[in-house]
Biotite code that builds the C-alpha atoms (Angstrom):
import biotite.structure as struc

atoms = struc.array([
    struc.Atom([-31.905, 3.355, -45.412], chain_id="A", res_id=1, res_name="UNK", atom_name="CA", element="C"),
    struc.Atom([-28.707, 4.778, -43.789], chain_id="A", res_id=2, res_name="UNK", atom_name="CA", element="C"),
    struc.Atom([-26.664, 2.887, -41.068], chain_id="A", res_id=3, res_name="UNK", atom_name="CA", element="C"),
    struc.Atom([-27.497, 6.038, -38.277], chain_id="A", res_id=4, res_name="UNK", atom_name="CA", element="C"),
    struc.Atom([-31.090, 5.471, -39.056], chain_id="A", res_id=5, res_name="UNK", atom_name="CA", element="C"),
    struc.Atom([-31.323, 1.889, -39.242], chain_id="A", res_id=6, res_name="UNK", atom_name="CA", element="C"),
    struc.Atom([-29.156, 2.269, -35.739], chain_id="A", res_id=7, res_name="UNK", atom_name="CA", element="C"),
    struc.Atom([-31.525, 4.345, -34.289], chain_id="A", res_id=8, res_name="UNK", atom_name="CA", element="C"),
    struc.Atom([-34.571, 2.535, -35.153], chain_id="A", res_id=9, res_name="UNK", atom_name="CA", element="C"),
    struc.Atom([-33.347, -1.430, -34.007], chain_id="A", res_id=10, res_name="UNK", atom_name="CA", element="C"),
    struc.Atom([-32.147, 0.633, -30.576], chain_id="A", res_id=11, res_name="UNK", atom_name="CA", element="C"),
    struc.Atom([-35.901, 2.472, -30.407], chain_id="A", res_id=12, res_name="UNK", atom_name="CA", element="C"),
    struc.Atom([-37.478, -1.119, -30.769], chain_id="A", res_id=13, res_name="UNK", atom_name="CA", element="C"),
    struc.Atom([-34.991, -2.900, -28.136], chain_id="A", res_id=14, res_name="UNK", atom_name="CA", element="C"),
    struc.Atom([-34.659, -0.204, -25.456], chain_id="A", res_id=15, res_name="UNK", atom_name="CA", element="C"),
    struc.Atom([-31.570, 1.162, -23.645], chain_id="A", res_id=16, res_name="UNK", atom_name="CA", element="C"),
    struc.Atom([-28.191, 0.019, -24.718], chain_id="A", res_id=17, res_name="UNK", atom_name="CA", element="C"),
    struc.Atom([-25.135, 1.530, -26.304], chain_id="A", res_id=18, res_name="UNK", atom_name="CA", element="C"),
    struc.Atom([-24.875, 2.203, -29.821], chain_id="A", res_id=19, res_name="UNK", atom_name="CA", element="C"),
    struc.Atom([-21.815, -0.762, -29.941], chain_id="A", res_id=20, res_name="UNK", atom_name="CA", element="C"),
    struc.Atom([-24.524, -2.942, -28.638], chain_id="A", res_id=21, res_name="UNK", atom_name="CA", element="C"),
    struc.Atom([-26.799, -2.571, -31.243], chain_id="A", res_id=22, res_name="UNK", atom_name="CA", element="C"),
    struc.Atom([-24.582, -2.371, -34.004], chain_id="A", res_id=23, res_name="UNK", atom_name="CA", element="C"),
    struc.Atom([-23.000, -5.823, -32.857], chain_id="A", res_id=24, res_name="UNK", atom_name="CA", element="C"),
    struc.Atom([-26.281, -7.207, -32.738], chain_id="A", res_id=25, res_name="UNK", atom_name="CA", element="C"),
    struc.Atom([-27.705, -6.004, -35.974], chain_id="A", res_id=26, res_name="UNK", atom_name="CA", element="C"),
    struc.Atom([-24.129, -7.369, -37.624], chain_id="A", res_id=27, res_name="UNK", atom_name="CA", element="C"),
    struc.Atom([-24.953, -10.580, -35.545], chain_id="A", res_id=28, res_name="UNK", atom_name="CA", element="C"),
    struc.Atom([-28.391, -10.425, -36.520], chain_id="A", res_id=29, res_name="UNK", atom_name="CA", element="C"),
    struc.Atom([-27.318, -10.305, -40.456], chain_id="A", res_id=30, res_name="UNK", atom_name="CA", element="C"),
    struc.Atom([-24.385, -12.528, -40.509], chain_id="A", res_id=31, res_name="UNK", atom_name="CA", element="C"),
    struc.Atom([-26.941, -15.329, -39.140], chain_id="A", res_id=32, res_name="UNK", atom_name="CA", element="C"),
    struc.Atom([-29.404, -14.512, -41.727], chain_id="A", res_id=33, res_name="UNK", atom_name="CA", element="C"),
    struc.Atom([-26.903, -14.787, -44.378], chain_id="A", res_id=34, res_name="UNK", atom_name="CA", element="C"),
    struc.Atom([-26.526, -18.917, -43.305], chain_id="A", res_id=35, res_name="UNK", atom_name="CA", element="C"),
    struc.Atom([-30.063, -18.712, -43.727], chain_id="A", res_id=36, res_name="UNK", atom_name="CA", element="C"),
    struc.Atom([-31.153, -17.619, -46.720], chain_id="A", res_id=37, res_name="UNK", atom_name="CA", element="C"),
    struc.Atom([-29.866, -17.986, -50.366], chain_id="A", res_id=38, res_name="UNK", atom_name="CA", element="C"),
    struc.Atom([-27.391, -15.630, -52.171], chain_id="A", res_id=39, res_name="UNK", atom_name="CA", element="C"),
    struc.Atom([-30.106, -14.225, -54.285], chain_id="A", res_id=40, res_name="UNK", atom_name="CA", element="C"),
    struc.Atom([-32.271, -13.588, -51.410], chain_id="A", res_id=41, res_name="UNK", atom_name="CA", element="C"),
    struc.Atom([-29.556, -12.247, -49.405], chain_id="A", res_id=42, res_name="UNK", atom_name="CA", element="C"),
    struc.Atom([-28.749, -9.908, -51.984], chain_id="A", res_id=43, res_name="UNK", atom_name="CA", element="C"),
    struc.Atom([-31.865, -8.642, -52.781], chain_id="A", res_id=44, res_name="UNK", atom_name="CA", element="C"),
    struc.Atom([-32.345, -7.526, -48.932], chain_id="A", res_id=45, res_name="UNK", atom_name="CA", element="C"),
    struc.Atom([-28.406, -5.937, -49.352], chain_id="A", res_id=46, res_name="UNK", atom_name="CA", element="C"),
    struc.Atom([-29.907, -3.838, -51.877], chain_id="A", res_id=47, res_name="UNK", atom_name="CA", element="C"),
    struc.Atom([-32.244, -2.135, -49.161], chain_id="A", res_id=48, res_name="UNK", atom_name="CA", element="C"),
    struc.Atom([-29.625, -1.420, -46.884], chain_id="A", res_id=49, res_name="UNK", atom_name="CA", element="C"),
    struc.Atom([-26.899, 0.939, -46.303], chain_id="A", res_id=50, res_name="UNK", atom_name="CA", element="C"),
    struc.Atom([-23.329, -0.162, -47.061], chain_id="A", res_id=51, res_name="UNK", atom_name="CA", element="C"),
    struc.Atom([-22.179, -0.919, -43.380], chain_id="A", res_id=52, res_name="UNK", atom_name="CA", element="C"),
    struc.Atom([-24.945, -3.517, -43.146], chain_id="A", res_id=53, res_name="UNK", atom_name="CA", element="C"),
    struc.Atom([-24.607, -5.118, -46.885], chain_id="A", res_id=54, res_name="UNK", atom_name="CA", element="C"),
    struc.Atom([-21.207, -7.009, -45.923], chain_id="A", res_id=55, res_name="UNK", atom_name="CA", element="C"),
    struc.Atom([-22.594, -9.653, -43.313], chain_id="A", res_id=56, res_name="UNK", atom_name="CA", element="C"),
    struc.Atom([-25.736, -10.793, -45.993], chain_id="A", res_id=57, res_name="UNK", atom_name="CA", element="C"),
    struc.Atom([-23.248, -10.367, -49.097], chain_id="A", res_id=58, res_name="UNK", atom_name="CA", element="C"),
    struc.Atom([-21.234, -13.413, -47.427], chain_id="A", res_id=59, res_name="UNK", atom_name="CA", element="C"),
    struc.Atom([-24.202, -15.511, -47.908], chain_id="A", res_id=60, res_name="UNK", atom_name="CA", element="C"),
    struc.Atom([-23.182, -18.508, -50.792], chain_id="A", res_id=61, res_name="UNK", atom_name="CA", element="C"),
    struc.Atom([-25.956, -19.793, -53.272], chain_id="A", res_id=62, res_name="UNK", atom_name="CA", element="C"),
    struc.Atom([-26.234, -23.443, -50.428], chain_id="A", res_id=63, res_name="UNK", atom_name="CA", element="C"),
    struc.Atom([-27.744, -21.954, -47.464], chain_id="A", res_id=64, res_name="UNK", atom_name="CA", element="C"),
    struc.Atom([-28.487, -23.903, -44.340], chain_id="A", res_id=65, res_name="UNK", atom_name="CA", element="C"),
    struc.Atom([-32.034, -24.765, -42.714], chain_id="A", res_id=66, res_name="UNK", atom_name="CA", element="C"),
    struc.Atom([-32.214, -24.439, -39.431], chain_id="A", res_id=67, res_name="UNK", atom_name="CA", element="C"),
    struc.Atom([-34.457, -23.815, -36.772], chain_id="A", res_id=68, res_name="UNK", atom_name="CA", element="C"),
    struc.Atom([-35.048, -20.461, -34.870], chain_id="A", res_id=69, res_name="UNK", atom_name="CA", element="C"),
    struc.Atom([-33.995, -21.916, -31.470], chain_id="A", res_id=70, res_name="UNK", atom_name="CA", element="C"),
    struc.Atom([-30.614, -22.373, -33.710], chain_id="A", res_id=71, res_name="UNK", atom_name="CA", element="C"),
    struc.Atom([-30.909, -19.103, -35.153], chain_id="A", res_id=72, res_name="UNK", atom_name="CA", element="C"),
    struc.Atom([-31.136, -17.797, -31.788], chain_id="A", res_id=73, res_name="UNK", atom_name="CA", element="C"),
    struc.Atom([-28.414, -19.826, -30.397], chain_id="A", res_id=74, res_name="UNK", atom_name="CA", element="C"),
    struc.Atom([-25.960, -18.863, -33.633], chain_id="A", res_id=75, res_name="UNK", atom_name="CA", element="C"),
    struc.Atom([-26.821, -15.210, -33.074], chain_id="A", res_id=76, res_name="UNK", atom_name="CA", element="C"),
    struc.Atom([-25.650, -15.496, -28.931], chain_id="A", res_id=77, res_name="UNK", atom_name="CA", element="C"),
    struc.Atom([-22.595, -16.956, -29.867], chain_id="A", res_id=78, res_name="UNK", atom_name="CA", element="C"),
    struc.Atom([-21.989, -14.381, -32.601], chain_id="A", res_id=79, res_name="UNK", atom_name="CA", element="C"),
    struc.Atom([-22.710, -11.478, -30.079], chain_id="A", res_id=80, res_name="UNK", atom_name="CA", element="C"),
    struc.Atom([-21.513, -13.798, -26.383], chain_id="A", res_id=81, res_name="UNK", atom_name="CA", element="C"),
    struc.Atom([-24.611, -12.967, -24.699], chain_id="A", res_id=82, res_name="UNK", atom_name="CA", element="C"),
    struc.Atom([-27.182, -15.419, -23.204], chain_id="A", res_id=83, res_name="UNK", atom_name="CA", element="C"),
    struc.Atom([-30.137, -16.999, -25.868], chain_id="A", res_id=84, res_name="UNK", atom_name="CA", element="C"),
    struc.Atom([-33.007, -14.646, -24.180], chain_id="A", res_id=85, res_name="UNK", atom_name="CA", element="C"),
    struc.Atom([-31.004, -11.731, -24.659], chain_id="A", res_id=86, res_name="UNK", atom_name="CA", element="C"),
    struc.Atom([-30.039, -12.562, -28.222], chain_id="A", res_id=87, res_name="UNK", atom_name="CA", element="C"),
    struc.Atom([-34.073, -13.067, -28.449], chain_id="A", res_id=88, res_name="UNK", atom_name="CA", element="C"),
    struc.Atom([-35.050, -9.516, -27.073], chain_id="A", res_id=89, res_name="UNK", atom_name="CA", element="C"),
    struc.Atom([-32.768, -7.931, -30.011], chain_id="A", res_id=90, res_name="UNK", atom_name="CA", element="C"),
    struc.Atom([-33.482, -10.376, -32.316], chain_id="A", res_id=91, res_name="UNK", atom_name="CA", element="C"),
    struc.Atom([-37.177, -9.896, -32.182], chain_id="A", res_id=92, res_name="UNK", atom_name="CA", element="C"),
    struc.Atom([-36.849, -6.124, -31.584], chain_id="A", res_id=93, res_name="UNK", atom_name="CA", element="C"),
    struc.Atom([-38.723, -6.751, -27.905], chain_id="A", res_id=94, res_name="UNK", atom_name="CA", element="C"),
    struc.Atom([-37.604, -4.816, -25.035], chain_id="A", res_id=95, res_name="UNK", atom_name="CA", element="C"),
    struc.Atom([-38.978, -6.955, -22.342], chain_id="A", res_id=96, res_name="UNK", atom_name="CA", element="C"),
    struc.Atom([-37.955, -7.378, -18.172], chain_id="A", res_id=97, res_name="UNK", atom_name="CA", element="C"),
    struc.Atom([-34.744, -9.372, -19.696], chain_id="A", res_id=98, res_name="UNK", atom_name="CA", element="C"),
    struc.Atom([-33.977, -6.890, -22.244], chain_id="A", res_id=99, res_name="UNK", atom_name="CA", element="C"),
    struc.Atom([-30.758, -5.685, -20.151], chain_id="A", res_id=100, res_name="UNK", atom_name="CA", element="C"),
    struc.Atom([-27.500, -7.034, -22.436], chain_id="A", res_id=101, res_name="UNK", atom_name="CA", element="C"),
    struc.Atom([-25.732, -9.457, -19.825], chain_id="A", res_id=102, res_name="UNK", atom_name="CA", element="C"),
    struc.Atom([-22.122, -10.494, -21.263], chain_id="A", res_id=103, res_name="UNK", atom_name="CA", element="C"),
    struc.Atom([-21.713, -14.237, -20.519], chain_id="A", res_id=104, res_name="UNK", atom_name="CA", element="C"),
])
C-alpha cells in the first residue's frame, strides 16, 4: 500500500486532523508495535507497507517486550505528547467526542 493511501485511510477512520497529525501518529503507532512484536513478525508486516512506514517496525530486535495495552497506549502518548484518550482514538482508528488532538 502507498504512504498517501495508507495516510488517507488512518485520517478517514480517525476524523479531522492534519496530515502531520496522522503521519506522527501512524509513526507512533508503528514504532510502539515494533517493542511489541518480534523481528520476524515485524518484518513480515514491513513487507505490506510502503517504504515511509517500514523504518519504525524494521527497528524491532528478535527480544521484544510484553506489555499491556494500557502501556501500549501510554508508550504511544509519549511518542506523539498527547493525552492517553487521544492516543486511544488514533490508535484504535475511533473518531469519538474526544477525538480532537489536544497537545499536552
Amino acid at each position: 500500500m502507498q504512504y498517501e493511501e495508507f495516510l488517507n485511510k488512518v485520517q478517514d477512520r480517525i476524523g479531522p486532523a492534519q496530515p502531520e497529525e496522522v503521519s506522527r501518529a501512524i509513526i507512533a503507532t508503528l514504532e510502539t508495535l515494533g517493542e511489541r512484536v518480534s523481528g520476524g513478525e515485524a518484518n513480515d508486516l514491513a513487507e505490506q507497507l510502503s517504504e515511509e512506514l517500514k523504518e519504525p517496525l524494521q527497528q524491532a530486535g528478535e527480544d521484544n517486550e510484553e506489555f499491556s495495552l494500557d502501556e501500549f497506549l501510554r508508550r504511544v502518548s509519549e511518542r506523539e505528547d498527547v493525552e492517553t484518550d487521544a492516543a486511544r482514538n488514533y490508535v484504535s482508528g475511533n473518531d469519538g467526542t474526544q477525538g480532537s488532538y489536544q497537545r499536552r
